[in-house]
Each structure stands twice: as structure tokens, then as C-alpha cells.
PLY file of the C-alpha trace (Angstrom):
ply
format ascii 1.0
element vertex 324
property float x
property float y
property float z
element edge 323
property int vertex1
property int vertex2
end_header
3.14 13.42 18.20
-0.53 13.44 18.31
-2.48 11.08 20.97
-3.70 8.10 19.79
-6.48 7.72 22.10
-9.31 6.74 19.25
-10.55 3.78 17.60
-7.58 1.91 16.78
-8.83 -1.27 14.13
-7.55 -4.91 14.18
-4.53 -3.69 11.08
-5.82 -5.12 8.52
-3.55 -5.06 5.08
-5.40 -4.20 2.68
-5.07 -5.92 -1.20
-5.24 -2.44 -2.69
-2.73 0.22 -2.91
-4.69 2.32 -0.65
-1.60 4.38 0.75
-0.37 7.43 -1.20
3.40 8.26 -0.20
4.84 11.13 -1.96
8.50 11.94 -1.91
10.41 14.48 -3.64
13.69 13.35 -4.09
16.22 16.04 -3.84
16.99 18.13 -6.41
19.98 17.15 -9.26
21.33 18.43 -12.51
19.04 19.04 -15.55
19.81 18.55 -18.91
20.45 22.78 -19.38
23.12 24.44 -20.11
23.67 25.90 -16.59
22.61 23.45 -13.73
20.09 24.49 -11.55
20.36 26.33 -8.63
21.34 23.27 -5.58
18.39 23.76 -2.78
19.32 24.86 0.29
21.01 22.57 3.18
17.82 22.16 5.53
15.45 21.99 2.66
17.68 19.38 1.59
17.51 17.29 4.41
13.87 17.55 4.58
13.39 16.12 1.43
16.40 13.25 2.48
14.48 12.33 5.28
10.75 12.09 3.42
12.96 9.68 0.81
14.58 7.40 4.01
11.15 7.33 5.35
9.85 6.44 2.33
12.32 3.47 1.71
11.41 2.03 5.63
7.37 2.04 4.86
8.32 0.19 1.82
10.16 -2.32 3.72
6.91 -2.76 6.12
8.66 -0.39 8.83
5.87 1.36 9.55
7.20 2.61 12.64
10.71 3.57 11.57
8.77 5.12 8.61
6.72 7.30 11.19
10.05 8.69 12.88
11.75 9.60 9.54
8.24 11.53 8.66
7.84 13.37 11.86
11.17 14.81 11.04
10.95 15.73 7.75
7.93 17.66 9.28
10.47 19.09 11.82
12.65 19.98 9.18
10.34 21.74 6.16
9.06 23.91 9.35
12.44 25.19 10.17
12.65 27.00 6.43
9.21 27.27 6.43
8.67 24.60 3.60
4.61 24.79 3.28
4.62 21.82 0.41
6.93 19.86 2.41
4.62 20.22 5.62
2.07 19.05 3.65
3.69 16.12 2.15
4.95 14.73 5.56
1.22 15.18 7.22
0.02 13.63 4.07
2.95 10.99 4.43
2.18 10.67 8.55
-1.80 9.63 7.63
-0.69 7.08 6.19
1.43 5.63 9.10
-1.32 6.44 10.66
-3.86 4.38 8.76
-1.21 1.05 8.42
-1.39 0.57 12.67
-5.15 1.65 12.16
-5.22 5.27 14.31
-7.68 6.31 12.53
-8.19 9.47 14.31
-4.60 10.35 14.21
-4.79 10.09 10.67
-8.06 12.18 10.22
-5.70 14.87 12.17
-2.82 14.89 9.35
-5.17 14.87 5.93
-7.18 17.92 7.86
-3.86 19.71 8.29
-2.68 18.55 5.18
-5.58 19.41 3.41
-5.20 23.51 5.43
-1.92 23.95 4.54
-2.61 23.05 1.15
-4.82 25.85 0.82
-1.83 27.87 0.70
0.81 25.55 -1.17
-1.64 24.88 -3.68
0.09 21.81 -5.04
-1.26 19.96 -7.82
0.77 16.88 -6.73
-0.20 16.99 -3.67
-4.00 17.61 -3.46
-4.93 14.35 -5.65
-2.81 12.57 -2.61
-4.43 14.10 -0.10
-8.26 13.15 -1.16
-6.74 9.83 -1.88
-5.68 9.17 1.05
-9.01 10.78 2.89
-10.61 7.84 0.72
-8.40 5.44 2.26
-9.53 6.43 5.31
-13.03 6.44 4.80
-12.95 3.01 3.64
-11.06 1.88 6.65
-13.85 2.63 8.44
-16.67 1.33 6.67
-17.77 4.35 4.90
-17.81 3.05 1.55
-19.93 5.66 -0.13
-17.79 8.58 1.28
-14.72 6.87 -0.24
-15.72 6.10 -3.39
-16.43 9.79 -3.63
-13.22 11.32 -2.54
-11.42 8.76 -5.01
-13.63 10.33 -7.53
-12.55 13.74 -6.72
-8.74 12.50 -6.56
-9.13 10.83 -10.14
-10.52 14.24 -11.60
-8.03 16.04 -9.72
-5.32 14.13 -10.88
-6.24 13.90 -14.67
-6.13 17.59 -14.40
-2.64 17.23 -13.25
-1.41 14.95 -16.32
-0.10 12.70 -13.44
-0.40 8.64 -14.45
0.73 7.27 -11.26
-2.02 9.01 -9.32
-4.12 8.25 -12.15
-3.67 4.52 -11.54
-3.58 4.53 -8.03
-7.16 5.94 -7.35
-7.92 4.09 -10.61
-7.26 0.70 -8.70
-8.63 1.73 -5.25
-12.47 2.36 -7.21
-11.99 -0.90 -9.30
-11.24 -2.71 -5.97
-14.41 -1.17 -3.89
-16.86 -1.38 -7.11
-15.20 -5.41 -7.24
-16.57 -5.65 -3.54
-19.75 -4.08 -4.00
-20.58 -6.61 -6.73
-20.34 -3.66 -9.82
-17.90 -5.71 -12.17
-18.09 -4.46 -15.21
-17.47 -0.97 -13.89
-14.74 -2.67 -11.81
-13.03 -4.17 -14.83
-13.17 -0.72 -16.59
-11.56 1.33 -14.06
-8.66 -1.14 -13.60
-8.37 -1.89 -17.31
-7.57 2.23 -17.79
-5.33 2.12 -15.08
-3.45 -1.03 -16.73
-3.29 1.12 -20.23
-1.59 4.18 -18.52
1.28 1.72 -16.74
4.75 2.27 -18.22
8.11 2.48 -17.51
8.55 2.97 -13.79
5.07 2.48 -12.39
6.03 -1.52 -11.60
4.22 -1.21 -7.90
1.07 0.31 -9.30
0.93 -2.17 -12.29
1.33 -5.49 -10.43
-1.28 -3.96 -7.56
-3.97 -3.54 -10.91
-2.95 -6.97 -11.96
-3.47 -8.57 -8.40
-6.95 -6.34 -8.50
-8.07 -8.16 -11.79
-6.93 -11.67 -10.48
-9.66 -11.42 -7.74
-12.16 -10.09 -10.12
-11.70 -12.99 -12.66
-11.98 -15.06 -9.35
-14.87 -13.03 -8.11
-16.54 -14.18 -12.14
-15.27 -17.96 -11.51
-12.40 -17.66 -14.16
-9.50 -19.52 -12.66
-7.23 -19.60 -15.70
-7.67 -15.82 -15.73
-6.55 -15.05 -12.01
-3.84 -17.35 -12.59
-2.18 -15.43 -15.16
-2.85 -12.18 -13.50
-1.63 -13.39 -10.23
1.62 -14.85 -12.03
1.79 -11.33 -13.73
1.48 -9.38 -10.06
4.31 -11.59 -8.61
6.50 -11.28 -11.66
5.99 -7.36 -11.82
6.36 -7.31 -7.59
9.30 -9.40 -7.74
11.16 -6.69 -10.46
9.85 -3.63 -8.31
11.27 -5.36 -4.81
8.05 -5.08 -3.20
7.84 -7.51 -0.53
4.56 -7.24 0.95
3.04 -7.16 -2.77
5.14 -10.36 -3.12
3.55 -12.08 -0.06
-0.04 -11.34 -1.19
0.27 -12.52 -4.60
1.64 -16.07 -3.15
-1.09 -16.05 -0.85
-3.83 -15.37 -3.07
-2.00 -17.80 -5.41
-1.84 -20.74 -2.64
-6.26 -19.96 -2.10
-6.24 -20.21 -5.95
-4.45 -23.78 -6.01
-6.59 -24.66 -2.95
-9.80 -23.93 -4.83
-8.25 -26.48 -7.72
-7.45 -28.96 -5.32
-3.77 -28.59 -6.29
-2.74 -28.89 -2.88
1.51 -29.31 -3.69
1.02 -26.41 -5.68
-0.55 -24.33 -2.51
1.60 -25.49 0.03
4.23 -24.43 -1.54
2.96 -20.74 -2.33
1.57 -20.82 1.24
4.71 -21.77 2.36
6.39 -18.90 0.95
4.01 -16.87 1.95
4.05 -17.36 5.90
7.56 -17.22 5.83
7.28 -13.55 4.17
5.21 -12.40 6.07
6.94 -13.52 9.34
10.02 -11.38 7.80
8.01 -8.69 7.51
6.52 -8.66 10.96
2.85 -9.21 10.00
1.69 -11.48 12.63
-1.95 -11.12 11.80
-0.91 -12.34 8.38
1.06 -15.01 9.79
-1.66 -16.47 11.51
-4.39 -16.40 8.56
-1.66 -18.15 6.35
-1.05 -20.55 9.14
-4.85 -21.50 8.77
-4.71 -21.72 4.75
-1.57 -24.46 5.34
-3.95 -26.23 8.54
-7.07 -26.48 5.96
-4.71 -27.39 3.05
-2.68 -30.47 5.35
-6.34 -31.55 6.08
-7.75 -31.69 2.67
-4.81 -33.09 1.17
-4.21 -35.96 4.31
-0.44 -35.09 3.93
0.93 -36.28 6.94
3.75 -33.25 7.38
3.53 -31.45 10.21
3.09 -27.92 10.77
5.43 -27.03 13.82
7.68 -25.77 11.79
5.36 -22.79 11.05
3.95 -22.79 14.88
7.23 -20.93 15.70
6.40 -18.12 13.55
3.08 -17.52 15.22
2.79 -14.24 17.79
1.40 -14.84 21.15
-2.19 -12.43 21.12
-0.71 -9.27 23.02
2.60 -9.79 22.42
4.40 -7.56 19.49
7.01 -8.49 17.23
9.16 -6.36 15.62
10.40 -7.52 11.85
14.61 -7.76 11.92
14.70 -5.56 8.96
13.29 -2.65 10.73
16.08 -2.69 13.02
0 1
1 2
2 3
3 4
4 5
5 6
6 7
7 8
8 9
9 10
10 11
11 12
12 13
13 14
14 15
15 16
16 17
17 18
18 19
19 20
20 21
21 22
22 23
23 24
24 25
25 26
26 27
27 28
28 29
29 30
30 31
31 32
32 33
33 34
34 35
35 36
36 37
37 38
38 39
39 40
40 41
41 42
42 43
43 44
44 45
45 46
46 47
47 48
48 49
49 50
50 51
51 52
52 53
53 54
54 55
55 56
56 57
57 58
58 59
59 60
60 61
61 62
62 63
63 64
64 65
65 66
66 67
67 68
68 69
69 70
70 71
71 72
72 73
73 74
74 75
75 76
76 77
77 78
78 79
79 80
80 81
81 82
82 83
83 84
84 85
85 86
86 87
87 88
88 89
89 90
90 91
91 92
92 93
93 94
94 95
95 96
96 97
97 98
98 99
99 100
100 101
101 102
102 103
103 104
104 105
105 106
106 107
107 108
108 109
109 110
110 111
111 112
112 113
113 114
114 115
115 116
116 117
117 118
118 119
119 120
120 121
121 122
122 123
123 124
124 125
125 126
126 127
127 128
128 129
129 130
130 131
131 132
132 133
133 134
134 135
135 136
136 137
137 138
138 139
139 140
140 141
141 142
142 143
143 144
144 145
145 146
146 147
147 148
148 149
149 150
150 151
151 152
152 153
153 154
154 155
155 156
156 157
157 158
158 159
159 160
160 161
161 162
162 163
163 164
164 165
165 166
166 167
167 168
168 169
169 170
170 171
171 172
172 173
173 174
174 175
175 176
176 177
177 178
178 179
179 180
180 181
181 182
182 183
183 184
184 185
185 186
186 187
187 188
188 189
189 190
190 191
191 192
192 193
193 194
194 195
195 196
196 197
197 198
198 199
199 200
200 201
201 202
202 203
203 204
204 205
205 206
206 207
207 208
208 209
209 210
210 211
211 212
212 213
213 214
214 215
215 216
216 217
217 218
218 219
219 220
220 221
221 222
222 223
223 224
224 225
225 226
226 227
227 228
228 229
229 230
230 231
231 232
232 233
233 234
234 235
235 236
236 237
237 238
238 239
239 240
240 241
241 242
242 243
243 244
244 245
245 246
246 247
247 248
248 249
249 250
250 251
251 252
252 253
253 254
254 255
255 256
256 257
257 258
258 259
259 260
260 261
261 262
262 263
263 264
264 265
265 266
266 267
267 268
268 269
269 270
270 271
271 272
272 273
273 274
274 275
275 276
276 277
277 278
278 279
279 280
280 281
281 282
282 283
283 284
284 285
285 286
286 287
287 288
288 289
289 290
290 291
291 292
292 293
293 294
294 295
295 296
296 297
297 298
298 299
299 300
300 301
301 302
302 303
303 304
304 305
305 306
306 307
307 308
308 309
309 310
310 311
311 312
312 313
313 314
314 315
315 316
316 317
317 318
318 319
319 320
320 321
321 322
322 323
């Protein structure tokens, strides 16, 4: 495993989409007359182990994720799978990125991006830039990720592939949102909510979620509201928990901002309780402050110890129970 002796950031989770986790799920029957030819056993299990690593980062098991990646790595090596090396690098970065070792992550896109060279996969290239993005913006580089993004989008429109398409689609509308360019904002998330279809639930609730805080960021409550409400809905159907836990928390700020405060509490509610499941303490804690400002505004007399025990002690880690 590479040392993780560089900058290491506080984890933040970002609103966007910003990792790009491809899996090949192993190969089954076509609809031909003869069925194809089954893969081999070890390339197989490679591509078995990228999918259970892929379900864990789902879950928020970032670090469960991390040892099913390393070996599917193990495993494409051993039949000298080029494409699957570069998918689990690819796949590691973005690990990587979610416990913010940065440097690590650099380490897997550069190899990702070498090895590349030689699988030459259309799939996997847009990913890779992506992700280099991703990275970029972690940092602060703004400019530098809004330019590999670029490159993935072109790269991926040349690939007919939607679902990259909207990813890097929402990751620009988000950073131009930020940088105060709306209308460009609103047109690169309103293409990426035209090319959502059947099976692209994740990237279609992230682009709704990504328009609520624009129509926030324009003072058009009624607007994020429906958005938001569309993000949870679409979240809910596609099981994605931490998707879940933002949209309630961005709903509970909304109904804050209204001075609704029943209406926050209990979105905030849901919210901290999420998040404790999923083991993100930082979250915890800056929900824990929305429900503090929202019992003072309000002068509801309930108490908040209930949500004290799900606070983390600074230094101490906690480990989610469905990672184990």
C-alpha cells in the first residue's frame, strides 16, 4: 500500500458526485444464439472483488472499500489484466481522496493514467481525468479542475457514455455554482438532467440536489424545495444513504431559512442520526450545530442530549456498524 505521509485534509464530503467508481460486473449470457465465451476464473474474481468493493464505498465503507480494491489490483495482475489494473488504481484514488490522502491518490490516477496508455480504454480514460479533477478541486485548484472536467466531458461524449456525461456534467455546474457563474451553472446541470434515464437514479438525484443550491444560491426557496424533495425521492429509490443524509440536511437549512423550525428539526433529526450510521462524525457534529441554532431560534425547550451521544470525541475514530 502506498505511504500516506502527505497532506491529509480535514474529510470533507463533498455535495457533488465528485468520485468516479467503475466496475465491470462479470461477464453473463447475451441475447445470441451461442453464449459467450465465460471469462476465465481469476479474471473473474477480479472483476467480483472491484463489484464487492464497489457495494462497501457505497455503503460509506471507505476502508473496507480500499481492501476489496487493493485486491482486485492483486488479482487483474496475476493474468495480467491491464484494464482491470487501471480500473482498481482509478477505483483506489478515490479511497484515497474520501479520507483526504491526497498524495496517495495523485499516485493511483498517475499510474492509472500510464497504464492506460496501453489499455486504451474509452471507459476508462473519461474516469480517470474525472477523477484528476476531483482531486484538483480538493485542493483548491479550481482552475486546474474545471479543466480536466472539461477534457473528461469531451472525452466522454466521444464515448457515447451518459453516465460519465452527467457526472462531469454536475461536477462543472457545481464549481461554476461556487464561482458565482449561474447561468452557465444551470446549463451544464440542466444537460446532464436531459440525458438521465433509466438506471442513472444516483447521478440524477446528485443534479437535482446541485440545482436545489443554485435556486438557493438565486433566493428561490420554492424552487430548492422541490428539487431537494426530488433528490431525496430519487436517493431514497437508488438506496443511497449518504445522498439521503445530505438532501435532509440541506432540507432542515432550507426550513431554517423559513423559520419553519418543526419542519427542520425533524429533517435535522434524520439527518444526524444518518450520518451517525454511517460513521461521519464530522457530519455529525455540523448537524449537531444546525439542531443547537434551530432549539435556540425556535425557544423549544427539548433537549439535545439525546444527540450528544452521537458526537465523536476529537481524536478518537469511530467505525460505522455496517462496515463491519
Amino acid at each position: 500500500m502506498t505511504g500516506r505521509t502527505g497532506y491529509r485534509a480535514a474529510g470533507r464530503w463533498l455535495a457533488a458526485c465528485i468520485g468516479c467508481l467503475c466496475v465491470v460486473i462479470p461477464v453473463g449470457f447475451g441475447c445470441a444464439v451461442r453464449p459467450e465465451r465465460p471469462a476465465p476464473p481469476r479474471l473473474t474474481e477480479a472483476r467480483r472483488l472491484a463489484a464487492q468493493g464497489s457495494d462497501w464505498y457505497r455503503q460509506g465503507c471507505v476502508k473496507r472499500a480500499e481492501e476489496y480494491f487493493y485486491q482486485a489490483l492483486e488479482a487483474s495482475r496475476l493474468v495480467d489484466d491491464v484494464e482491470g489494473m487501471v480500473r482498481a488504481h482509478n477505483n483506489l484514488a478515490v479511497v484515497a481522496m474520501a479520507q483526504g490522502y491526497y498524495d496517495e491518490a495523485s499516485v493511483h490516477l498517475k499510474r492509472a493514467w500510464e497504464l492506460n496508455d496501453q489499455a486504451k480504454s474509452t471507459e476508462e480514460g473519461p474516469l480517470i481525468l474525472g477523477n484528476l479533477g476531483s482531486l484538483a478541486y480538493n485542493v483548491g485548484r479550481y482552475q486546474e479542475a474545471e479543466g480536466f472536467w472539461r477534457q473528461a466531458l469531451a472525452a466522454a461524449e466521444g464515448g457515447g457514455r451518459d453516465s460519465g456525461l452527467i457526472l462531469h456534467l454536475n461536477n462543472l455546474g457545481m464549481l461554476m455554482r461556487q464561482e458565482g457563474r449561474l447561468p452557465e451553472a444551470e446549463t451544464m446541470l440542466r444537460r446532464a438532467l436531459s440525458l438521465t434515464g433509466a438506471g442513472e437514479e444516483g447521478s440524477t438525484g446528485t443534479t437535482h440536489f446541485q440545482l436545489a443550491l443554485l435556486a438557493q444560491t438565486r433566493g428561490e426557496p420554492t424552487t430548492a424545495e422541490w428539487h431537494l424533495s426530488m433528490a431525496l425521492a430519487l436517493d431514497r429509490g437508488a438506496e443511497n444513504p449518504r445522498g439521503i443524509a445530505q438532501d435532509l440536511e440541506q432540507l432542515g437549512i432550507l426550513h431554517q431559512r423559513q423559520q419553519s423550525w418543526d419542519r427542520a428539526a425533524g429533517e435535522l433529526d434524520r439527518a444526524i442520526r444518518l450520518y451517525a450510521v454511517l460513521g461521519s462524525t464530522e457530519k455529525v457534529e455540523a448537524v449537531f450545530r444546525l439542531l443547537e441554532a434551530n432549539r435556540e431560534a425556535s425557544g423549544m425547550p427539548a433537549s439535545l442530549d439525546l444527540y450528544r451521544g452521537l458526537l465523536v470525541p476529537p481524536g478518537e475514530e469511530w467505525e460505522s456498524p455496517l462496515c463491519q
